[in-house]
C-alpha positions in Angstrom: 31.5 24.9 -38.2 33.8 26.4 -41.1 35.4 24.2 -42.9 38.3 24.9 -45.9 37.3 23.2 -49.2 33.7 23.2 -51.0 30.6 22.7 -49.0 27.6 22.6 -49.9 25.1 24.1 -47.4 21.3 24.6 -47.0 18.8 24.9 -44.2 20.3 25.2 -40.9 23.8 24.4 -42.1 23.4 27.5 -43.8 22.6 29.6 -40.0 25.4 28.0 -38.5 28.1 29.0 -41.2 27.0 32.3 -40.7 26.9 32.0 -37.3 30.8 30.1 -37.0 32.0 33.1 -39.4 31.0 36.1 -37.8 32.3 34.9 -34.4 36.1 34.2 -35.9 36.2 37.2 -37.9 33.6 39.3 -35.7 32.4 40.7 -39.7 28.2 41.2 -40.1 28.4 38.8 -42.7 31.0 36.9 -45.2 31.6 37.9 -49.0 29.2 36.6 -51.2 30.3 36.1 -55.0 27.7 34.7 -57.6 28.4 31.5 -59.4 29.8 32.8 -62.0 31.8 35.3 -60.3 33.3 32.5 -58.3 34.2 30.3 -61.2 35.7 33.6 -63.1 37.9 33.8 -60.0 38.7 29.8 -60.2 39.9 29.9 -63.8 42.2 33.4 -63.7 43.6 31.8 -60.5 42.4 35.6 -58.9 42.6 35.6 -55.3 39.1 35.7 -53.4 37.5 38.8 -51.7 38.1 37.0 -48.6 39.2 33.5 -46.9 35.7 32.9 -46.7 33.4 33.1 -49.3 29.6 32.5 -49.7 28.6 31.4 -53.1 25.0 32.0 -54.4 23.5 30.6 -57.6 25.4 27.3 -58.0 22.3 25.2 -58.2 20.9 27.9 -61.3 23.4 26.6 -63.4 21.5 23.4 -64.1 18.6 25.7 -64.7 20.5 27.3 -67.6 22.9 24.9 -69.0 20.7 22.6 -71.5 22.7 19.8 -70.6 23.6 18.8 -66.8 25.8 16.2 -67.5 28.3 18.3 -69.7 27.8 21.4 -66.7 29.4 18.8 -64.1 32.2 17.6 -66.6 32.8 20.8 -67.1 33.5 22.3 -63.4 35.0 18.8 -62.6 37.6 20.0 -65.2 38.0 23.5 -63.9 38.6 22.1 -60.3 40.8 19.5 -61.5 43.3 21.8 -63.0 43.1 24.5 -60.5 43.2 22.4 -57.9 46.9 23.0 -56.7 46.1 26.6 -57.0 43.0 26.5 -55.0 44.9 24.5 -52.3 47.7 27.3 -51.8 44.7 29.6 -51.3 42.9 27.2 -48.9 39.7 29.6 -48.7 36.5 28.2 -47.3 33.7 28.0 -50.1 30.4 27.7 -48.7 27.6 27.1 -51.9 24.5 28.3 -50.6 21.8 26.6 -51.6 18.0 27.4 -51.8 15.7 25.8 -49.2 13.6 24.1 -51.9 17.1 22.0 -53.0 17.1 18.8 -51.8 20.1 16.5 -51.3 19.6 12.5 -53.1 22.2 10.4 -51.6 22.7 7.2 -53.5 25.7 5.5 -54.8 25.9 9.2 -56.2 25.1 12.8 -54.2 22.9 14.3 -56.5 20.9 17.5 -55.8 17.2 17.7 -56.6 16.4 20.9 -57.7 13.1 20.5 -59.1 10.0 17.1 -59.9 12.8 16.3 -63.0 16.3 18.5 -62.9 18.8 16.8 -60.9 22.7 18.2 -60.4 25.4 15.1 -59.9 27.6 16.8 -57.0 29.9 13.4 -56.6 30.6 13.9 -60.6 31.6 17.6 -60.0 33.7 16.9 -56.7 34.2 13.6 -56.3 32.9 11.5 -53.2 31.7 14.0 -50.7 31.0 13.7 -46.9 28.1 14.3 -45.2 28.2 16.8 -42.3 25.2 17.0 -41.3 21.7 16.5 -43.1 22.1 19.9 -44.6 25.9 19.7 -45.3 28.2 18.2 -47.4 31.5 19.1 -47.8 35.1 18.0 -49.5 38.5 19.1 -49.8 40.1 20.8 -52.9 41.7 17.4 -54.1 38.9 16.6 -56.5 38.3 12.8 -57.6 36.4 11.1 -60.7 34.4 8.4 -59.0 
Protein backbone atom coordinates (compact mmCIF):
# COMPACT_ATOMS: atom_id res chain seq x y z
CA UNK A 1 0.00 0.00 0.00
CA UNK A 2 1.59 3.56 -0.69
CA UNK A 3 0.98 5.88 1.49
CA UNK A 4 2.04 10.00 1.22
CA UNK A 5 3.98 11.07 4.34
CA UNK A 6 7.07 9.17 6.10
CA UNK A 7 6.97 5.45 6.64
CA UNK A 8 9.08 3.48 7.93
CA UNK A 9 9.26 0.03 6.36
CA UNK A 10 11.07 -3.34 6.74
CA UNK A 11 10.49 -7.00 6.04
CA UNK A 12 7.55 -7.70 4.03
CA UNK A 13 6.24 -4.09 4.19
CA UNK A 14 9.27 -3.41 2.36
CA UNK A 15 8.04 -6.25 -0.81
CA UNK A 16 4.68 -4.84 -0.79
CA UNK A 17 5.79 -1.02 -1.38
CA UNK A 18 7.64 -2.21 -4.04
CA UNK A 19 5.13 -4.29 -5.22
CA UNK A 20 2.05 -1.24 -4.78
CA UNK A 21 4.62 1.18 -6.69
CA UNK A 22 5.44 -0.66 -9.68
CA UNK A 23 1.85 -1.51 -10.37
CA UNK A 24 0.65 2.50 -10.28
CA UNK A 25 3.57 3.72 -12.11
CA UNK A 26 4.29 0.33 -14.13
CA UNK A 27 8.45 1.58 -13.36
CA UNK A 28 11.03 -1.53 -12.38
CA UNK A 29 11.59 0.09 -9.32
CA UNK A 30 11.13 3.60 -7.37
CA UNK A 31 14.01 6.29 -6.88
CA UNK A 32 16.15 5.60 -4.17
CA UNK A 33 18.04 8.67 -2.47
CA UNK A 34 20.47 8.04 0.53
CA UNK A 35 19.80 9.64 3.87
CA UNK A 36 21.57 12.26 3.41
CA UNK A 37 20.66 12.90 0.00
CA UNK A 38 17.04 12.99 1.18
CA UNK A 39 17.61 15.41 4.05
CA UNK A 40 19.87 17.78 1.51
CA UNK A 41 16.64 17.71 -0.56
CA UNK A 42 14.38 18.52 2.80
CA UNK A 43 16.42 21.58 3.86
CA UNK A 44 16.97 23.42 0.13
CA UNK A 45 13.18 22.66 -0.23
CA UNK A 46 14.58 20.77 -3.88
CA UNK A 47 11.89 18.97 -5.40
CA UNK A 48 12.37 14.99 -5.24
CA UNK A 49 13.45 12.64 -8.15
CA UNK A 50 10.05 11.38 -8.07
CA UNK A 51 6.55 11.27 -6.06
CA UNK A 52 7.92 8.29 -4.64
CA UNK A 53 10.99 7.91 -3.07
CA UNK A 54 12.80 5.03 -1.29
CA UNK A 55 15.22 6.19 1.34
CA UNK A 56 18.25 4.00 2.34
CA UNK A 57 20.55 4.55 5.35
CA UNK A 58 18.20 6.37 7.83
CA UNK A 59 18.87 3.93 10.56
CA UNK A 60 23.03 4.54 9.89
CA UNK A 61 22.65 7.78 11.19
CA UNK A 62 22.53 6.65 14.78
CA UNK A 63 25.51 4.57 13.88
CA UNK A 64 27.48 7.79 13.20
CA UNK A 65 26.12 10.56 15.10
CA UNK A 66 27.80 10.20 18.81
CA UNK A 67 24.68 11.33 20.23
CA UNK A 68 21.12 9.82 19.26
CA UNK A 69 19.18 12.12 21.23
CA UNK A 70 20.60 15.36 19.56
CA UNK A 71 20.24 13.26 15.85
CA UNK A 72 16.24 13.10 16.53
CA UNK A 73 16.09 16.80 17.77
CA UNK A 74 17.74 17.59 15.06
CA UNK A 75 15.52 16.03 12.05
CA UNK A 76 12.50 16.78 14.31
CA UNK A 77 13.60 20.42 13.66
CA UNK A 78 14.25 20.03 9.91
CA UNK A 79 10.73 18.45 9.49
CA UNK A 80 9.19 20.95 11.63
CA UNK A 81 10.15 23.90 9.52
CA UNK A 82 9.77 22.32 6.26
CA UNK A 83 6.87 20.88 6.99
CA UNK A 84 4.52 23.21 4.90
CA UNK A 85 6.87 22.77 2.07
CA UNK A 86 6.87 19.06 2.28
CA UNK A 87 3.06 19.07 2.39
CA UNK A 88 2.69 21.05 -1.07
CA UNK A 89 5.01 18.31 -2.40
CA UNK A 90 2.96 15.45 -0.80
CA UNK A 91 5.62 12.77 -2.06
CA UNK A 92 5.49 9.34 -0.50
CA UNK A 93 8.83 8.57 1.57
CA UNK A 94 9.40 5.11 2.22
CA UNK A 95 12.70 4.63 4.88
CA UNK A 96 13.88 1.35 4.11
CA UNK A 97 15.13 -0.26 6.82
CA UNK A 98 17.53 -3.25 7.23
CA UNK A 99 16.02 -6.61 8.29
CA UNK A 100 18.19 -6.86 11.39
CA UNK A 101 16.13 -3.32 12.66
CA UNK A 102 13.69 -4.05 14.95
CA UNK A 103 10.71 -1.90 15.89
CA UNK A 104 10.24 -1.31 20.23
CA UNK A 105 6.86 0.02 20.70
CA UNK A 106 6.33 1.54 24.08
CA UNK A 107 4.87 4.70 25.28
CA UNK A 108 7.68 5.65 22.61
CA UNK A 109 8.42 3.87 18.90
CA UNK A 110 11.89 3.41 19.17
CA UNK A 111 14.03 1.38 16.63
CA UNK A 112 16.48 -1.27 17.89
CA UNK A 113 19.21 -1.22 15.78
CA UNK A 114 21.71 -3.19 17.63
CA UNK A 115 22.09 -5.20 21.79
CA UNK A 116 22.53 -1.13 22.94
CA UNK A 117 21.78 1.62 20.03
CA UNK A 118 18.29 2.57 19.90
CA UNK A 119 16.73 5.43 17.39
CA UNK A 120 13.44 7.37 19.17
CA UNK A 121 11.18 7.51 15.88
CA UNK A 122 8.05 9.23 18.05
CA UNK A 123 10.76 12.08 19.03
CA UNK A 124 11.70 12.50 15.32
CA UNK A 125 7.96 12.40 13.92
CA UNK A 126 5.75 12.53 16.47
CA UNK A 127 3.19 9.72 17.40
CA UNK A 128 3.26 7.27 14.57
CA UNK A 129 0.75 4.57 13.42
CA UNK A 130 1.29 1.16 13.08
CA UNK A 131 0.42 -0.40 9.67
CA UNK A 132 1.30 -3.38 9.88
CA UNK A 133 4.05 -5.31 12.11
CA UNK A 134 6.63 -4.00 9.66
CA UNK A 135 5.15 -0.53 9.03
CA UNK A 136 4.77 2.60 10.53
CA UNK A 137 3.83 5.50 9.00
CA UNK A 138 2.75 9.41 9.64
CA UNK A 139 1.80 12.37 7.83
CA UNK A 140 4.00 15.45 7.18
CA UNK A 141 2.38 17.46 10.14
CA UNK A 142 5.06 16.51 12.60
CA UNK A 143 4.27 16.68 16.53
CA UNK A 144 6.56 16.89 19.80
CA UNK A 145 4.99 14.25 21.97
Amino acid sequence: MLMTGYNLVRGSAVEDFRDAFTNRFHLPEPETLSAIAFLRHVHRQRSFPHKVVQVTGFADLWHVCPNGKELGRMLFQLFLKHMNWLQNQNPYIYFVLPEKVTFNNAAHLYLRLSPNLYADMTAVFGQMRQMSSDHYHHNFTVSQV
